[in-house]
C-alpha positions as a Markdown table, in Angstrom:
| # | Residue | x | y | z |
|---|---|---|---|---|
| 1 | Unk | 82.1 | 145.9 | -35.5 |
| 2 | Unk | 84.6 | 147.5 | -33.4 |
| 3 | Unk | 85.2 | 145.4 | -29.8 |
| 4 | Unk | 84.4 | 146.4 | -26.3 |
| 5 | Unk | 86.8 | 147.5 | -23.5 |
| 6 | Unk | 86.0 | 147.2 | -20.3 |
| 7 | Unk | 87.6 | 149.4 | -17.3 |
| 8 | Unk | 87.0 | 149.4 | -13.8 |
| 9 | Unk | 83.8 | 147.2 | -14.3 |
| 10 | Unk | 82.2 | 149.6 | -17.0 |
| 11 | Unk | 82.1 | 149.5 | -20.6 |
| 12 | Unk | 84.0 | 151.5 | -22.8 |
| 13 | Unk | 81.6 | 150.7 | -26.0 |
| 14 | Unk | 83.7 | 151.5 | -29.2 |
| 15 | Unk | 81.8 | 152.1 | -32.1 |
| 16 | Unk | 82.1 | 151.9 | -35.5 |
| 17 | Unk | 82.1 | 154.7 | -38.0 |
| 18 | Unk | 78.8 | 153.3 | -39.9 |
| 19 | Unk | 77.1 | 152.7 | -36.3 |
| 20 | Unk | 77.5 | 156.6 | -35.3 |
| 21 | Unk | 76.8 | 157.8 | -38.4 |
| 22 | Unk | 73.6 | 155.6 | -39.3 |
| 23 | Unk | 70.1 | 156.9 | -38.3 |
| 24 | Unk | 68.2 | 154.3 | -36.3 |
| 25 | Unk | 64.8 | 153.9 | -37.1 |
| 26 | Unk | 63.0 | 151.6 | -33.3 |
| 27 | Unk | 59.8 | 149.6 | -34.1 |
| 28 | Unk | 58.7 | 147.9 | -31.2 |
| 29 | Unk | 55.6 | 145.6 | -31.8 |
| 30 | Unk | 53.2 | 144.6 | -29.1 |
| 31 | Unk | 49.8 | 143.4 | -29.4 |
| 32 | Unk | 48.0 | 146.4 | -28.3 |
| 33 | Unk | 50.0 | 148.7 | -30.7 |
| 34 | Unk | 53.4 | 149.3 | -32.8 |
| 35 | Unk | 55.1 | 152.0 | -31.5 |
| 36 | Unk | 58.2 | 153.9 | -33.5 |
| 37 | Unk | 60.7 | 156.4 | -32.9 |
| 38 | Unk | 63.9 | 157.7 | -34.8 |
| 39 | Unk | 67.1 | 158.3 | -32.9 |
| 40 | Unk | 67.7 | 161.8 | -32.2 |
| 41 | Unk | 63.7 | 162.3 | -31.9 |
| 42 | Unk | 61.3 | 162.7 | -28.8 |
| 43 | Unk | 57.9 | 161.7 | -29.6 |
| 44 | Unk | 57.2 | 158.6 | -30.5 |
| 45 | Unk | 54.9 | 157.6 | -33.0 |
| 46 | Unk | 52.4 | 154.7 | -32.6 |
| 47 | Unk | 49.2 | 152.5 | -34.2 |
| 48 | Unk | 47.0 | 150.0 | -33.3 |
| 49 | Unk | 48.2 | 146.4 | -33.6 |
| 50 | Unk | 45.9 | 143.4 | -33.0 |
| 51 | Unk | 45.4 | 139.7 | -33.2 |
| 52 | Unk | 44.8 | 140.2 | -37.2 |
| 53 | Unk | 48.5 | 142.3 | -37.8 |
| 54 | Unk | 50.5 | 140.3 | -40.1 |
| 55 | Unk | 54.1 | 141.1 | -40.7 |
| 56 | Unk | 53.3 | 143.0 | -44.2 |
| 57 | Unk | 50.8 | 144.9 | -43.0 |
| 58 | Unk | 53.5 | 145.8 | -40.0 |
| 59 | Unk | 56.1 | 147.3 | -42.6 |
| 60 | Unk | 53.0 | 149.2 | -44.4 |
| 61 | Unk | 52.1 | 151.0 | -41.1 |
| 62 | Unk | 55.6 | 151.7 | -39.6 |
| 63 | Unk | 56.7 | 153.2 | -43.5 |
| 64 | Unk | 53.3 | 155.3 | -42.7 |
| 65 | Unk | 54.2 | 156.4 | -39.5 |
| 66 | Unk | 57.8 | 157.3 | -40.4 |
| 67 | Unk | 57.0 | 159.4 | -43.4 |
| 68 | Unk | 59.5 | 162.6 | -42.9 |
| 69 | Unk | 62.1 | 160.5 | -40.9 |
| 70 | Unk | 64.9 | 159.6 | -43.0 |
| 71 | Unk | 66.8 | 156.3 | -41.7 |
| 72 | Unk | 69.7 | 153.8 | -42.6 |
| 73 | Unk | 69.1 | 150.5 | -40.3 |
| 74 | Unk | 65.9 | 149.1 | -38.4 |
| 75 | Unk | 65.7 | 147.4 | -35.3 |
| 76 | Unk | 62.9 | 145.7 | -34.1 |
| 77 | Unk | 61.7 | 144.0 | -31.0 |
| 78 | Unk | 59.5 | 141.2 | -31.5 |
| 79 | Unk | 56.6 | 140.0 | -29.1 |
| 80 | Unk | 57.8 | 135.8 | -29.6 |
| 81 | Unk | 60.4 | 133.3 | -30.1 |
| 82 | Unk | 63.6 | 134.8 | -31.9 |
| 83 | Unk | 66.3 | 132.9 | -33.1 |
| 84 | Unk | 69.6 | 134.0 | -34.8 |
| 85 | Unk | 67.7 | 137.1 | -35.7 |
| 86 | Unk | 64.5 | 135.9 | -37.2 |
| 87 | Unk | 61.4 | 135.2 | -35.5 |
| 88 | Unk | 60.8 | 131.3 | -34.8 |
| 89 | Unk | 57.6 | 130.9 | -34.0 |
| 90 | Unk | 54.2 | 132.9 | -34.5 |
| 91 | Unk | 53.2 | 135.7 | -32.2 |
| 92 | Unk | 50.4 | 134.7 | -29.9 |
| 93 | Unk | 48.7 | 138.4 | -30.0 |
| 94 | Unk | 49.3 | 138.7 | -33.2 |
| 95 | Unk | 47.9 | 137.6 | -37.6 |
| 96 | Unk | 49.9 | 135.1 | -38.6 |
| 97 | Unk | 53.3 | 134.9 | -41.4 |
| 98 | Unk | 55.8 | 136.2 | -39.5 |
| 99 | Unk | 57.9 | 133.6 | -39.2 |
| 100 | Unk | 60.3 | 133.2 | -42.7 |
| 101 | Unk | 59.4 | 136.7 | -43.2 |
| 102 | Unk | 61.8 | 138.9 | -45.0 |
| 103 | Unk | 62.1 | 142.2 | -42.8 |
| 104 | Unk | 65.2 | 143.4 | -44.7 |
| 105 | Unk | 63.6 | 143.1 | -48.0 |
| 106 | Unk | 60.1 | 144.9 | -46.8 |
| 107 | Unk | 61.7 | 147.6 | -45.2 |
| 108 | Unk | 65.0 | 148.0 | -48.1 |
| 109 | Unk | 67.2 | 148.2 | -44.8 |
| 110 | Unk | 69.7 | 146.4 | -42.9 |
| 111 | Unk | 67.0 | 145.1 | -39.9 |
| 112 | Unk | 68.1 | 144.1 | -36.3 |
| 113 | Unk | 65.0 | 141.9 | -35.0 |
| 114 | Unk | 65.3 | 140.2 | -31.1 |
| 115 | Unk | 62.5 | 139.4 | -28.7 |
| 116 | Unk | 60.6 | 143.0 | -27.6 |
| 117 | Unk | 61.2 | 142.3 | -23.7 |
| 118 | Unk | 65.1 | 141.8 | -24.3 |
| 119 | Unk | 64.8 | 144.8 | -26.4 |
| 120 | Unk | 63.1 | 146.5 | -23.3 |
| 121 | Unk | 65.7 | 144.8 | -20.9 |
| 122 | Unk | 68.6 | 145.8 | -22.3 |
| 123 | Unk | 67.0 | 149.5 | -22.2 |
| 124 | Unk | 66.8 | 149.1 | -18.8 |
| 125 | Unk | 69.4 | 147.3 | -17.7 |
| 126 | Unk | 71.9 | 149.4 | -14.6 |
| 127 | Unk | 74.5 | 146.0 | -14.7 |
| 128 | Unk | 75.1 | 142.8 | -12.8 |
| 129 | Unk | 72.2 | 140.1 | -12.8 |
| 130 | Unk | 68.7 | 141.2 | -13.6 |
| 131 | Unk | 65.3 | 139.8 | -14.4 |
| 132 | Unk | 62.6 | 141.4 | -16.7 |
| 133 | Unk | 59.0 | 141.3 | -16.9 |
| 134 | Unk | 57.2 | 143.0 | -18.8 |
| 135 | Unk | 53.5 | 143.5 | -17.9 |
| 136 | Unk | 51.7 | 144.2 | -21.6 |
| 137 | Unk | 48.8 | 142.2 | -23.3 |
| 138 | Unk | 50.7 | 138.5 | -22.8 |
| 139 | Unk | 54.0 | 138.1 | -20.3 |
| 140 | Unk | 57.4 | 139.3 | -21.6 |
| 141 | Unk | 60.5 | 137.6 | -19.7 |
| 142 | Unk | 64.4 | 138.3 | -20.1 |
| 143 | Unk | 67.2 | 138.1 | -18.6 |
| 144 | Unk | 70.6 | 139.3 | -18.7 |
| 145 | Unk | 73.3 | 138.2 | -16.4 |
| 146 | Unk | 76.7 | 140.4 | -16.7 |
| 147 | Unk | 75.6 | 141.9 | -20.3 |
| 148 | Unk | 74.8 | 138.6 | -21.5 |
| 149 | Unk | 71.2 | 138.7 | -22.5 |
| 150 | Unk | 68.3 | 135.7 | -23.0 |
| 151 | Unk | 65.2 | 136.4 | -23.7 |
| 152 | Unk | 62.7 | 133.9 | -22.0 |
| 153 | Unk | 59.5 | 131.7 | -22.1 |
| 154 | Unk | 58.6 | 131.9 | -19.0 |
| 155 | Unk | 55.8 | 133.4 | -19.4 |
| 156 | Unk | 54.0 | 129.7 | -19.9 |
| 157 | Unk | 55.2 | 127.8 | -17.9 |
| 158 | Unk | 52.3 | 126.5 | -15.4 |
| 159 | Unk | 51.4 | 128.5 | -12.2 |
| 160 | Unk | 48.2 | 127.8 | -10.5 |
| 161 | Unk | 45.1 | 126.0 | -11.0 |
| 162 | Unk | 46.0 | 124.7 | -14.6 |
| 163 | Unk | 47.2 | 128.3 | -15.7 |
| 164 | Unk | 50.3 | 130.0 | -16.5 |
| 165 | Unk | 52.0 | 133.0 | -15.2 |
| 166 | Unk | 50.8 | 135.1 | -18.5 |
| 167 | Unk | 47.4 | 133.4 | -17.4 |
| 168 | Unk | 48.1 | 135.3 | -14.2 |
| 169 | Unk | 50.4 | 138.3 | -14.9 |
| 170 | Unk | 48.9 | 139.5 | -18.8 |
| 171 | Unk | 45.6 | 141.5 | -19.9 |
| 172 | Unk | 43.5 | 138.5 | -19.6 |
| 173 | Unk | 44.7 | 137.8 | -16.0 |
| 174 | Unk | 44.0 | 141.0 | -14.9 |
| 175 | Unk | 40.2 | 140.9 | -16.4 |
| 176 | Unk | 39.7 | 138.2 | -15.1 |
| 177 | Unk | 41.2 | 138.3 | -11.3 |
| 178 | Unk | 40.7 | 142.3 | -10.9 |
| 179 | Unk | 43.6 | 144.9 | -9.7 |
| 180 | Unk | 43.8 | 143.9 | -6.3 |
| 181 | Unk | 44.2 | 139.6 | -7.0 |
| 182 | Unk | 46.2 | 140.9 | -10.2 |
| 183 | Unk | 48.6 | 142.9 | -8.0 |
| 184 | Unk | 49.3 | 140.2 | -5.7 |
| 185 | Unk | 50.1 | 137.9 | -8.5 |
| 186 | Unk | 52.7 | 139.9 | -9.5 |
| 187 | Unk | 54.1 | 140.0 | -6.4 |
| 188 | Unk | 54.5 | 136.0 | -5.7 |
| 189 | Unk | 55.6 | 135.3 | -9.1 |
| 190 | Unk | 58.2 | 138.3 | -9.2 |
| 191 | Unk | 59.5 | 137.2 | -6.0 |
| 192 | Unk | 59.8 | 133.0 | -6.9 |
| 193 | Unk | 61.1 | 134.3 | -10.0 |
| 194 | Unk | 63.8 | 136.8 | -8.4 |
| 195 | Unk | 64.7 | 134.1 | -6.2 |
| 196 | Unk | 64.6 | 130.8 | -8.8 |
| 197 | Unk | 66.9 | 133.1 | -11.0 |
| 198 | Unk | 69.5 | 134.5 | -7.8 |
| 199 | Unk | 69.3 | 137.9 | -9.8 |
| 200 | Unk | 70.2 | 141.1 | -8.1 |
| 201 | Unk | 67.5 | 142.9 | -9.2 |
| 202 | Unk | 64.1 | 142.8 | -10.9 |
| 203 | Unk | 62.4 | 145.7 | -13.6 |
| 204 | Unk | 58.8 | 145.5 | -14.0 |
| 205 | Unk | 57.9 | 147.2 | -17.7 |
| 206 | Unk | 55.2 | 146.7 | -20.1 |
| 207 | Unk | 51.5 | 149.1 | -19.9 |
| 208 | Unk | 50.2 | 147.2 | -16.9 |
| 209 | Unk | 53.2 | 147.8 | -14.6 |
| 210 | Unk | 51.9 | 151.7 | -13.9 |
| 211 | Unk | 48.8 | 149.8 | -12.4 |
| 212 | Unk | 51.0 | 148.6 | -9.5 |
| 213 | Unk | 50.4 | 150.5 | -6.0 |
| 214 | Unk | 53.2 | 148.7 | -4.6 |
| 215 | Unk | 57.0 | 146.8 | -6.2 |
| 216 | Unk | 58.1 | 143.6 | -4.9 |
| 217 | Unk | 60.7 | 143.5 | -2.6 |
| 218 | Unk | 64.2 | 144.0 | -5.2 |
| 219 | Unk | 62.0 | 145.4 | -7.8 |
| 220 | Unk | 61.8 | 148.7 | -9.4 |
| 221 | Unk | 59.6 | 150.1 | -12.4 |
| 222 | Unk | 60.3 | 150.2 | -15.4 |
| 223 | Unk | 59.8 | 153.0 | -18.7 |
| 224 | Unk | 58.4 | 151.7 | -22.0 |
| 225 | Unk | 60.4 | 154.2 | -23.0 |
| 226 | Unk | 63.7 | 152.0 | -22.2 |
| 227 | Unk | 62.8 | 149.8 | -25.2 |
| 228 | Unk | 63.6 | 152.2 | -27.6 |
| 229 | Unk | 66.5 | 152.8 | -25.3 |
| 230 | Unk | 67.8 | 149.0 | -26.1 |
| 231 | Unk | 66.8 | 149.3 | -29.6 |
| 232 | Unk | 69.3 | 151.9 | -30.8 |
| 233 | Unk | 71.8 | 150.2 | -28.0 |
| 234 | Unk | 71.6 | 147.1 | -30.5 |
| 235 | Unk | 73.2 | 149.4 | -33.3 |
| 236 | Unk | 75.1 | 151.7 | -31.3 |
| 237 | Unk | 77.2 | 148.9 | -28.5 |
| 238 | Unk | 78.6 | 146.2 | -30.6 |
| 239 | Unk | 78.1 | 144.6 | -27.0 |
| 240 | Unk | 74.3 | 144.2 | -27.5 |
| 241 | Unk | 73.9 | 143.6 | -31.4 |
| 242 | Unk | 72.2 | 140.3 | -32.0 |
């Protein structure tokens, strides 16, 4: 990959000739559903996930769902624990078997997997420090502090009462405290979290965050749409590719 260069405080991303040329082919897997999209297309395509989806039935669905797309490389974002481009531990809304999985081989493509809230992070991310949290089925967390990105587990570490912030902030938290206790969860962790982390500035993504009738203070909403965004980013700006 060709190197970055960097003037006036923004990035001049060079790219390689196989990068440009390559169509990019964005899976992002949550536990409601698997949503894909090629590069240079508009309307994503998407279909239910689960707690049964294993990883082969994954590949089966998104080659369904692509039929008519032709593409070169894959990226991924992951709902768990990745490491060195491979997931490292199971998905908690999720079958199980994806850890040790061979993506490259199921798909017959170069494959680009990181966490799906860095994914979504670097999709969203305007520069400097930032903090993301993505409001979906469990808690996504990343952050990325002067285009150096880490995705999280913040999402269980313990809260209240015995419970985590997914307890707190994910689908299940929202059931069970209602929109109005839900909302002001949100609030108190985003702001302990905003100012644990010194970051500049906070995006709220995932399904839930459109629920919100009011940001925390240094926050701003995000677009699911920003994780495709990052996905083709991790192909396209050597900067970003894991």
């Amino acid at each position: 990959m060709a190197p970055s260069r960097r003037r006036g405080g923004l990035a001049l991303i060079v790219m390689d000739r196989t990068s440009r040329k390559s169509r990019i082919l964005a899976v992002d897997i949550g536990g409601t559903h698997v949503k894909v999209l090629l590069h240079g297309e508009s309307d994503e395509r998407k279909i239910a996930s689960g707690p049964k989806m294993t990883p082969g039935e994954m590949v089966r669905a998104v080659r369904k769902l692509a039929r008519g797309w032709r593409y070169d490389v894959v990226s991924i974002g992951y709902p768990g624990v990745v490491l060195h481009g491979r997931p490292f531990a199971e998905p908690r809304n999720l079958g199980r078997g994806w850890v040790g999985f061979d993506f490259r081989k199921a798909f017959g493509r170069p494959v680009r997997l990181i966490n799906d809230a860095a994914m979504q992070a670097i999709g969203s991310y305007r520069g400097g420090r930032m903090l993301f949290l993505g409001l979906g089925t469990g808690l996504g967390t990343a952050l990325i502090l002067d285009h150096v990105v880490e995705a999280t587990e913040l999402a269980h570490l313990p809260y209240k009462k015995g419970r985590t912030y997914e307890d707190y902030l994910g689908k299940h938290g929202l059931s069970r405290l209602g929109r109005k206790k839900w909302e002001r969860a949100v609030l108190d962790v985003t702001e302990r979290l905003r100012a644990a982390f010194e970051v500049e500035y906070v995006v709220l993504g995932g399904g839930n965050a459109r629920l919100l009738e009011r940001l925390p203070e240094g926050a701003t909403l995000g677009d699911n749409a920003n994780a495709f965004v990052g996905a083709f980013k991790l192909w396209l700006e050597p900067d970003w590719a894991p």
